[in-house]
Each structure stands twice: as structure tokens, then as C-alpha cells.
VOGU-3710 file (C-alpha; in Angstrom, 3 decimals, decimal comma):
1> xxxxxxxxxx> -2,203/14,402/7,064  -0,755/11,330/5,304  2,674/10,502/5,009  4,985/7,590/3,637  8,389/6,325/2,888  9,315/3,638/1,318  10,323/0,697/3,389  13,856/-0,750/2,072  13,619/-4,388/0,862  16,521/-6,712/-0,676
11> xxxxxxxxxx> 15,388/-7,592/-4,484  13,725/-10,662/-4,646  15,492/-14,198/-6,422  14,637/-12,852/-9,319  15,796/-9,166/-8,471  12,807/-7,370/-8,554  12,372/-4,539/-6,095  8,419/-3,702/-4,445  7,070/-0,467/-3,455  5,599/-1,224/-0,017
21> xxxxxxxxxx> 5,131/2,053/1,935  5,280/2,583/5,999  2,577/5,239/6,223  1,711/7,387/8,836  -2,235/8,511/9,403  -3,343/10,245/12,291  -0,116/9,036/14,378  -0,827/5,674/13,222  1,681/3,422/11,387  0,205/1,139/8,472
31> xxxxxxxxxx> 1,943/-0,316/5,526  0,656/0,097/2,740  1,155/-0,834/-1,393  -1,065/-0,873/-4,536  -1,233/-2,822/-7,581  -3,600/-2,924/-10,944  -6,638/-5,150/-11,031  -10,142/-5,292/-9,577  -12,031/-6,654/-6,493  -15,261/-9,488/-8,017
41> xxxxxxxxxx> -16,487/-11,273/-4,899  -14,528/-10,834/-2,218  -11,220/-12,051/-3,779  -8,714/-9,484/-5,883  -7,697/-10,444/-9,456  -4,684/-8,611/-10,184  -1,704/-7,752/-12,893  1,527/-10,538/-12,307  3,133/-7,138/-10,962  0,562/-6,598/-8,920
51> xxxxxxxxxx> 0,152/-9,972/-7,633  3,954/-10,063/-7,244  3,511/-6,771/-4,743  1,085/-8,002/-2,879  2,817/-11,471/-1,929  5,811/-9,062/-1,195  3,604/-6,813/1,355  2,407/-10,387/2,951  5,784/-11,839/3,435  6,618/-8,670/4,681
61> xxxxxxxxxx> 3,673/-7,983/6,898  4,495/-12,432/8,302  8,109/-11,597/8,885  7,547/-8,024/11,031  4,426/-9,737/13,046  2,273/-6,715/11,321  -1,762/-6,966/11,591  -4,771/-7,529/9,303  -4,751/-7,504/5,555  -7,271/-4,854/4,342
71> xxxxxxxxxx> -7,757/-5,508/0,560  -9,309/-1,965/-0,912  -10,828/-1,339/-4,464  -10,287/2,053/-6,022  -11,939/2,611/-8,645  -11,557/5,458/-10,255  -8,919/8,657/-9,597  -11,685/10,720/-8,385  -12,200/8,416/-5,698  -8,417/7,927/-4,340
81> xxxxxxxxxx> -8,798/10,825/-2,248  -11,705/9,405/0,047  -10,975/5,423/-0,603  -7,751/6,072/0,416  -8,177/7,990/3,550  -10,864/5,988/4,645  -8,863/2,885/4,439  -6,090/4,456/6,311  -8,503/5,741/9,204  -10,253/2,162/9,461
91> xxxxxxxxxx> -7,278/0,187/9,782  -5,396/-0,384/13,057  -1,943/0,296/14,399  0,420/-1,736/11,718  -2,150/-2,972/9,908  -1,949/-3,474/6,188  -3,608/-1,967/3,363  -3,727/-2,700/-0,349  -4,976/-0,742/-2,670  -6,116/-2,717/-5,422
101> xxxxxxxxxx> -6,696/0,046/-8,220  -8,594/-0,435/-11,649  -6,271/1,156/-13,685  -2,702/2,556/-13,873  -4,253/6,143/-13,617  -5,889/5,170/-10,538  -2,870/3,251/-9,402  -0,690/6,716/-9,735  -3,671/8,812/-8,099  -3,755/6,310/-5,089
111> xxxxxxxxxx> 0,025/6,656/-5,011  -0,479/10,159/-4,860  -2,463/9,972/-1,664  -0,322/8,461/0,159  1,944/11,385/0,837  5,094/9,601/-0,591  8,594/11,470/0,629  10,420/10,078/-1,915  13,569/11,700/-0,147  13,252/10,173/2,825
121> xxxxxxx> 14,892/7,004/4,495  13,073/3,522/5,996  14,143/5,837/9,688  12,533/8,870/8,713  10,641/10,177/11,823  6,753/10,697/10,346  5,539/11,965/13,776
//
């Protein structure tokens, strides 16, 4: 089972808000966010929103002394399900995972996976 909740950030300077998730799969905690673009040779071209999320989920990850990066493509919605789990199962204890999806469908079906409690807070036990 995957589970997240969204981790509470302070806006940005310029008062934007990202979703970064702290997800829970197989008793493991990884944090996790997506964004819009595509994966060409190792290195992720994205939206400016998602490029924006992504540099929030890094300062994020630097300031909590979280683990590896893990950039992941999903391609298409009917491969969220697996892409996403697999991600999750590969990375380690507070590791990081982006999901960099081709298009906003895909974006909402990756969301989707992750198991998002939207009604719960940043101290929500996922155990």
C-alpha cells in the first residue's frame, strides 16, 4: 500500500507553494513530487512549474539531510501504476523520487498513485 501527505512548506519569495509528498511504501519513508516534461539522455527537461518543484524537493531533500535523487519518466497514465510503484520499492529509506511525467494526464495519474490523504497533517502517522 502507498500512502502520502503533503509535507507543509512556507511559500517561496515569490509566494508560490510546492506539492512535495512524504510517502510511505512498504514501511518506508520517501519524498516524493512530480512535474510535466520528459527524460532525453539522462537529464529531465521540464515545465518552469515543474522545474520550480523540483528545485523545491532538492532544497528540501539538502536542508532535512534526505538521500538520493531518483529522477523517473512516466510516460503514459497506463504506466503510473507500475512506474510508480517500482520507483517507490527501488528507492531507499528517505530517498527522493521525482516523477517526471509527459503530460498533465500522466502528471494527475502519477498523483493518483501516490495514495495522497489530502486530509491529513505533515504528523500524520502512515505506519
Amino acid at each position: 500500500m502507498i500512502q502520502s501527505v503533503a509535507v507543509q512548506l512556507a511559500p517561496d519569495e515569490n509566494g508560490h507553494v510546492f506539492l512535495i509528498f512524504d510517502t510511505v511504501c512498504n514501511h518506508k519513508h520517501v519524498f516524493t513530487a512530480c512535474g510535466v516534461g520528459r527524460i532525453q539522455r539522462n537529464e529531465a527537461f521540464l515545465t518552469v512549474a515543474g522545474q520550480a518543484t523540483l528545485h523545491a524537493l532538492c532544497r528540501y531533500a539538502e536542508a532535512e539531510g534526505l538521500g538520493a535523487v531518483h529522477l523517473v519518466e512516466v510516460a503514459t497514465r497506463a504506466a503510473a501504476p507500475v512506474r510508480v510503484r517500482k520507483a517507490l520499492e527501488a528507492a531507499d529509506e528517505k530517498d527522493v523520487v521525482f516523477l517526471v511525467c509527459r503530460q498533465p494526464d500522466v502528471y494527475d495519474a502519477a498523483i493518483e498513485q501516490l495514495g495522497m490523504d489530502w486530509h491529513a497533517g505533515r504528523d500524520a502517522s502512515l505506519q
